[in-house]
Each structure stands twice: as C-alpha cells, then as structure tokens.
N, C-alpha and C positions, 0 to 999 in steps of 0.2 A: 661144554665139558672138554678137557683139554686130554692128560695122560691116560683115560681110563681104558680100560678094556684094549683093544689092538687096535689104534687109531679110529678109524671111522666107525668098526663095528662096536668099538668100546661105547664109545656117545652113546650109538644105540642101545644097549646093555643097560643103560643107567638111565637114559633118557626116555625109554619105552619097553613097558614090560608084558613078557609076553600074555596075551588073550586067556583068560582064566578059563576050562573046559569048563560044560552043562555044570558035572560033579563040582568043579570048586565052588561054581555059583550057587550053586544050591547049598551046599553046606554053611555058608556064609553067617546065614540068620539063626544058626545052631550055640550051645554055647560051646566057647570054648574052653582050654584047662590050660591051666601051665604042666610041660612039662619034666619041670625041674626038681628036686630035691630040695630037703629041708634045706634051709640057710647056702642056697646055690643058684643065684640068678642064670637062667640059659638066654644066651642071645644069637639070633640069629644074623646072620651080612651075610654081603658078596663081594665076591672080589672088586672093591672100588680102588685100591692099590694092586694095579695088578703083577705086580711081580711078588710069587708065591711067596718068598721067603721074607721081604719086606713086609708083606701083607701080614703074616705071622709074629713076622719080632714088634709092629707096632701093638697087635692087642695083647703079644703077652708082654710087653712094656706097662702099657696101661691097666691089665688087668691087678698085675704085679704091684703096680703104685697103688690102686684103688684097693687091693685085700689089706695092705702094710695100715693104711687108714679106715679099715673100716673089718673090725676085729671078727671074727665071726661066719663072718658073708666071704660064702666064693663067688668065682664068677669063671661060665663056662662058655670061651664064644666059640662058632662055631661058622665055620666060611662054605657057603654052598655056591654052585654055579648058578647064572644068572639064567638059564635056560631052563624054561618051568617053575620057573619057582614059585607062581602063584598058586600053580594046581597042587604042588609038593605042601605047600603054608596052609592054603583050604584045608585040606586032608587032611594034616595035622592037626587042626585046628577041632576038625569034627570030632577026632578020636581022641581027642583031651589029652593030646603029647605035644602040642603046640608051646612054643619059646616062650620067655616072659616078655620079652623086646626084640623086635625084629626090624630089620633097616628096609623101608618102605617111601617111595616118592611119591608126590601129593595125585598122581590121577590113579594108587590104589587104594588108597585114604578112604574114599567112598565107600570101595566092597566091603572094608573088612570096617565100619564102624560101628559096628552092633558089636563086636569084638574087642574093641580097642577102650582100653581106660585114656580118660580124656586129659591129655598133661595136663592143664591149668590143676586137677588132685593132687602133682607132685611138682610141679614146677617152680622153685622159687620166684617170688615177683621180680627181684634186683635182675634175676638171667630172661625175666619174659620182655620187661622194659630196655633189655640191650639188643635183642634180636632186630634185624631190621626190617622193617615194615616188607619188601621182598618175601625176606623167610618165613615170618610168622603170618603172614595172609594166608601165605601158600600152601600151608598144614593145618587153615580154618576152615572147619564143614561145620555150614549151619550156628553159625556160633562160638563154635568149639577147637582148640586146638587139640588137635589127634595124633600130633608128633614130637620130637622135641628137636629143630634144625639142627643138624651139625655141616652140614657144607652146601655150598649154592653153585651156580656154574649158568654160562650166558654163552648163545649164538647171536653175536651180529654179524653186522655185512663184513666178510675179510676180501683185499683186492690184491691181485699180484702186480705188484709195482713192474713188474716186467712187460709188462702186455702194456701196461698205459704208456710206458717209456717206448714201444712199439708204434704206437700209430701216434705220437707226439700230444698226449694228453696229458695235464698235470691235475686238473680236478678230476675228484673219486667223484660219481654219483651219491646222492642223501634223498632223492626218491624216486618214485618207477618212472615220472616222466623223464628224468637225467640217464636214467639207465636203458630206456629206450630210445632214448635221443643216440647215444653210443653207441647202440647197437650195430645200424648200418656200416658203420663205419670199421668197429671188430671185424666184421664180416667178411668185409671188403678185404681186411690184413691177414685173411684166417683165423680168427678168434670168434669164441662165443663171447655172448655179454655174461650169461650165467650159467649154470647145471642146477638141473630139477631134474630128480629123483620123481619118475610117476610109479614107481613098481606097489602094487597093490601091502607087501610086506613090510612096506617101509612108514614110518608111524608118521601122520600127519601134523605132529607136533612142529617137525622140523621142516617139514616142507610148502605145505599147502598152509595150515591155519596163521604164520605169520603174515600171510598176503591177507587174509581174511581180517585179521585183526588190524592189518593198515587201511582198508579201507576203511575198517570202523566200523565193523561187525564183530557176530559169534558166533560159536557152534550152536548154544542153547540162550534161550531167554532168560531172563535174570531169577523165574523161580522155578527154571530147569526143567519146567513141564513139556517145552517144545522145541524143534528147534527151529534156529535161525538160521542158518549157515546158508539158507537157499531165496533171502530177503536181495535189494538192491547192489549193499554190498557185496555179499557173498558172491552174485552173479557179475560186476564190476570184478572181483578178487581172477575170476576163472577165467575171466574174458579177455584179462591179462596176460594173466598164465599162456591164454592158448595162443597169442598173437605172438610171445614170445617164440616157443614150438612151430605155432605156423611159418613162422619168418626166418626159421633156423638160423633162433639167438641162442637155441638151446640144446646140446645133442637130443634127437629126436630118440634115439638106441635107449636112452638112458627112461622113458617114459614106460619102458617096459622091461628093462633088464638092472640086474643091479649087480656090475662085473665089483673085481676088485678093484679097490680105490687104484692101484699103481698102474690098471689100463683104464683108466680115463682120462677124459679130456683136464678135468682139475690137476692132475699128478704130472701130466703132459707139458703144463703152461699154456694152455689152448683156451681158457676161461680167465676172464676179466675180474668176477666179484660173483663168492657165494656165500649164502648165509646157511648151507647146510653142513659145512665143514667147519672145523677150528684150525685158531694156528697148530696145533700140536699134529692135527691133523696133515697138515700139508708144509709144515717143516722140511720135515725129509726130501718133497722135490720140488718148492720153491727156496727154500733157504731163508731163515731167519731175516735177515738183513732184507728180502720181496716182501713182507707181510706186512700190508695196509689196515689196521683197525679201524673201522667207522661204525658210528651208530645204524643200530636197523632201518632200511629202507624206511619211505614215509610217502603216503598220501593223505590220507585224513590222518595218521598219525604215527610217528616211528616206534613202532613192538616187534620184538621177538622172543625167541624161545628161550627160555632157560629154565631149572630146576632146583629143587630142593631136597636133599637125601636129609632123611630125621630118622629117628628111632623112636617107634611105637610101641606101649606097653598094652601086653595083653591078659584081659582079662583072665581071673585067677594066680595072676602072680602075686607075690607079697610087694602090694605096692609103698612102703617102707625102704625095703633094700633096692628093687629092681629100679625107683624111682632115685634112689642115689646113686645109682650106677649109671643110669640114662643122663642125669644131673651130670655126673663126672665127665663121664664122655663130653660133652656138651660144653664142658669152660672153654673159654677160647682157648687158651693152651695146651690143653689136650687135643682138641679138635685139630690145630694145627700142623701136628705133624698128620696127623690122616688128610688135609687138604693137601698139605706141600707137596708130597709123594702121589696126590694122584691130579696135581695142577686145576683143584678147585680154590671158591674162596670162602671165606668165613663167615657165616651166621649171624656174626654179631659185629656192632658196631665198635666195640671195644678192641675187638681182634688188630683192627688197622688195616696196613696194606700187608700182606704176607712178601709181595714180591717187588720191593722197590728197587733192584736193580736189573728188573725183569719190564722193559719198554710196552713189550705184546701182552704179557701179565694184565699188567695195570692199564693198560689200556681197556681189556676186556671188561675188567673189574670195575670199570668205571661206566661202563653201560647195562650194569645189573640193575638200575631203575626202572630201565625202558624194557624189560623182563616178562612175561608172564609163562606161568609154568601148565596153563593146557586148563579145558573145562574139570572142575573138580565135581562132578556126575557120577553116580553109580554106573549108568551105562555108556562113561563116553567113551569104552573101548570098543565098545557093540554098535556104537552109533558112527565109530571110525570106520567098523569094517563094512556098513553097509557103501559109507562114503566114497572110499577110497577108491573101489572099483568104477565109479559115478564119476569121479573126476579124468581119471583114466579114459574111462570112453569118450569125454569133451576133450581130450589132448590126443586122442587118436582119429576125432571128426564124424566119430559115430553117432554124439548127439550134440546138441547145439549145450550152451553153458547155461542153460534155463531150466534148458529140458532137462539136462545130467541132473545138477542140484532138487530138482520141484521131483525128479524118481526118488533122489536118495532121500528126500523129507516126506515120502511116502512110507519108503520102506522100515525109516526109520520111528514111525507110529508106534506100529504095533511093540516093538522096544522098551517104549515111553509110556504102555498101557492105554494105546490110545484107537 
C-alpha cells in the first residue's frame, strides 16, 4: 500500500483492522438490515484517499455519474474513520441500521459472512472473468466471492540503494541466505540488514507471516480447523527471525516499541532492505531516485503481503440497485481514479498499468503475484493476538522459537473450538 493513510500508519489502516470487541463478535450471526431508504443505496468506506477533500470530490464525482444513469436510485456514501470500525459495522449491523455496501479487506470477509450477499448474485460474469486471479481469490470464502475488488496493493522487499553503494555491494539480496550473508558485513559499516517490527499491536500480516509463508508454511491448515504456524516451518521462519535480533541485524528497540517512522533506523538510512515499508513510505527520507524494488524474500518460496479492498453488499439491501452501484464502482475506470490518488492498483486485468511513467509504481505492481493477503479465517485476528505476544518472547529470549510457537498453538485451541 503506497499513499494511504499517513505513510506507515496509513498501510496499517488498510492493511489490518482493528480486533472486533466480545460485542461485534457476537452480534455477527444476527441478521442484519439495510439501513437505507427507499430507492437510496447507503455505502459505507474509509478514508483510502486520504486527503479529505479529494476523498470527497471522488465519490461525489462518482456518485453524480452513476445517479445521471441510473434514474431513480440515489446513492449515499458515507466516510468513517478507520479506527473501530468493526465494532461501529457489528452494531450496526445487530440494530438493522447497517449500510447496504461497505468497504471491507479479505481477513474481515470471514466475520461478517452470514451477513454478506455473495457477489457472484450480482456480479456480471464479463467483470468476474477480468479480475485477476490475486483479487478474486482473495474475496473467496468457502467458495463464494463475498466482495467485489476494487483495488489491490503489494509489500515486497524495498532496498536503499544508498547503504549498498556504502559498503561496495551491487547485488540486492532475493533470499534470507543473501541477506544474512550481508548482514555482517552492514554491521561492520553501521547498518542494519532489516527492521522488524515485534510490538505486539502491529498486525502479523506484514511482519512475521511473510517469513512464514517463505518458508513454506501457514497460519492454519487447509480446512482451517488448526493451526500450523508452529509445524517445521513456522519454527525455521522464527529461528530466523531471532538470529536476525540476536546478531543485531535488526534494531533490537524496535521488537518492543513502535516510535514514529521519522525516528527510525528505516527513515535514518541505517537499514539495507524492508519488506514492512513501501516506497511511498520512505520517499520522504530516502529519495525517490534510493528506492530498490525486488520481489519478496525466498526460501522455499518468494510471498508477501498484500491486499484487497472490495465492496461488500449486505444483507437486506435492494440487491438490484446496490448491486449496480457496487458494479459501477468497480469498472476499471471508475475504480481508477480511487487507486491513482491513494497509489494502489487495479483489480482487473483490463485496467492495464495505471502508472507507466511511475519506475517504483510499476515495479511494485509487477510483484502482485507473488502476493497473499493473510489467512481468510473467522478467527484469524484472535489467533493473531494469541501469536504475536509468542513471537515477541522468542525475539526477546524468553523462550526458545519451539517453545514460543507449540504455547501459541495451545492457546490458540480453545479459539478453534478445540
């Protein structure tokens, strides 16, 4: 995710949302209502453009276009903050005042699908067969597509060309052995090899599960009844991690604090290659013209993180209008100016390149295969927060990377109804 939200914390904003309280959970399996007015689709987003006034003139652009062709039907959107918004949409949702479409990323897809009418209802086929295999996985639970893409977005590895021009290196590392091979040698010059984020708040999407996923593991098994994350790989993924930490290739500070990006070592030029940052991110203090695109790390295989924002239609709506609204939004061309202003990309394969005179752009854009947007689990926010403290004590040395993971697939049981 590039422009979203205010640089780093934006990513997060879009890329991991917050933990839904006991109350949203529970109201979940309730029904729910639209609650909109006759002949008045309500929609709910977030600021994914975030400058208020742009964010504004795009949907009433759009809104404007779609009422001129579509006689009858209003359309009401509506921009909430990204803070809460799960427990804010539950509650709605119980009290039959819930939106008729609401903008939702694929690991909250799970909670609310007892809730959700399932696009394939309204979908035309010509826009299901243009989405790219990325998008449209990424919003299938069980079968079903439960969203309709409108923009994607990719963390791979970015390296500052400044730090390798430092210690006389021209090759980027492409996986964890090249990058610890590097590492002493960083060291030696003042440099980290990377930054990793251990602070318990910070979502394992972007930090921890793409080492998990290169080793060639997962969170859960493939019918989601258990997990995995604490198998061969998983404990290979951690064992990594920690030797990283141990061998301060990695600010240690950062395992337990999460300053502002502009006092860290990434903002400093003191870190060689992260895959928790974008360019958009670290623009401002490495300078365009520093920014190394490469595909995600690899060991058993190169994955990282990235996402899918769609628009979900909720039960009780008039699936007729709200489903040509969600349709509308949705053409590549409309969807385009909402990606170009918040430096995501397109959904569909028809869209093209948005930014061909954009180097870093389209570079990024071009590692959206190598992609996965996080376990699509009812509980895998629940099953994050048992984790994440588990990982934390193996990078602080409290317990071995065996021991940390075999706790948190304990803990994480009873979760799983187990």
């Amino acid at each position: 995710m590039s422009r979203l939200l205010t640089r780093r914390s934006r990513v997060r904003a879009v890329a991991a949302p917050v933990v839904a309280t006991a109350l949203a959970a529970g109201v979940l399996a309730g029904c729910s209502g639209s609650g909109s007015d006759d002949n008045t689709v309500t929609m709910w987003t977030y600021p994914v453009i975030f400058d208020e006034a742009k964010n504004k003139a795009y949907w009433d652009g759009l809104v404007k276009a779609f009422e001129k062709e579509h006689s009858g039907v209003k359309v009401k959107v509506e921009t909430f903050p990204w803070a809460n918004r799960d427990t804010a949409l539950a509650t709605a949702i119980a009290s039959g005042k819930g939106p008729d479409a609401v903008y939702l990323i694929p690991d909250q897809l799970p909670k609310y699908a007892k809730n959700i009418v399932p696009a394939d209802d309204y979908m035309p086929a010509d826009a299901k067969s243009d989405y790219t295999d990325f998008a449209l996985k990424s919003v299938t639970v069980d079968g079903k597509a439960l969203g309709t893409p409108i923009l994607t977005s990719a963390n791979p590895l970015i390296c500052d060309k400044r730090v390798f021009a430092a210690i006389g290196e021209k090759n980027y590392p492409t996986s964890w052995a090249e990058l610890e091979a590097l590492a002493p040698k960083l060291k030696e010059k003042g440099y980290y090899a990377t930054s990793y984020s251990g602070d318990t708040q910070q979502t394992l999407n972007m930090t921890f599960y793409p080492l998990l996923w290169q080793a060639g593991g997962d969170v859960f098994s493939e019918d989601g009844k258990n997990v995995t994350f604490n198998d061969a790989a998983g404990v290979k993924a951690l064992t990594y991690l920690k030797k990283l930490v141990d061998g301060g290739y990695t600010d240690k500070d950062l395992v337990t604090t999460t300053p502002k990006l502009e006092q860290t070592p990434t903002a400093k030029g003191k870190i060689a290659c992260t895959w928790q940052n974008t360019p958009a991110d670290v623009e401002p203090f490495w300078g365009k013209e520093n920014i190394v695109v490469q595909p995600p790390l690899k060991d058993a295989k190169s994955v990282g993180y990235g996402t899918v924002g769609a628009l979900s239609m909720l039960k009780g709506a008039d699936v007729k209008a709200a489903g040509e609204w969600i349709s509308f939004v949705a053409e590549a061309k409309n969807a385009a100016g909402l990606e170009k202003q918040s430096g995501t990309f397109p959904a569909r394969t028809s869209a093209g390149n948005l930014y061909p005179d954009d180097k870093i752009l389209t570079a990024v854009a071009d590692t959206l295969p190598a992609m996965e947007v996080g376990p699509l689990e009812e509980k895998s926010r629940e099953v994050m927060g048992v984790l994440a403290p588990e990982i934390q004590a193996a990078m602080l040395g409290k317990k071995s990377p065996r021991q940390a993971l075999d706790d948190a697939a304990k803990a994480a049981g009873p979760l799983l109804g187990r």
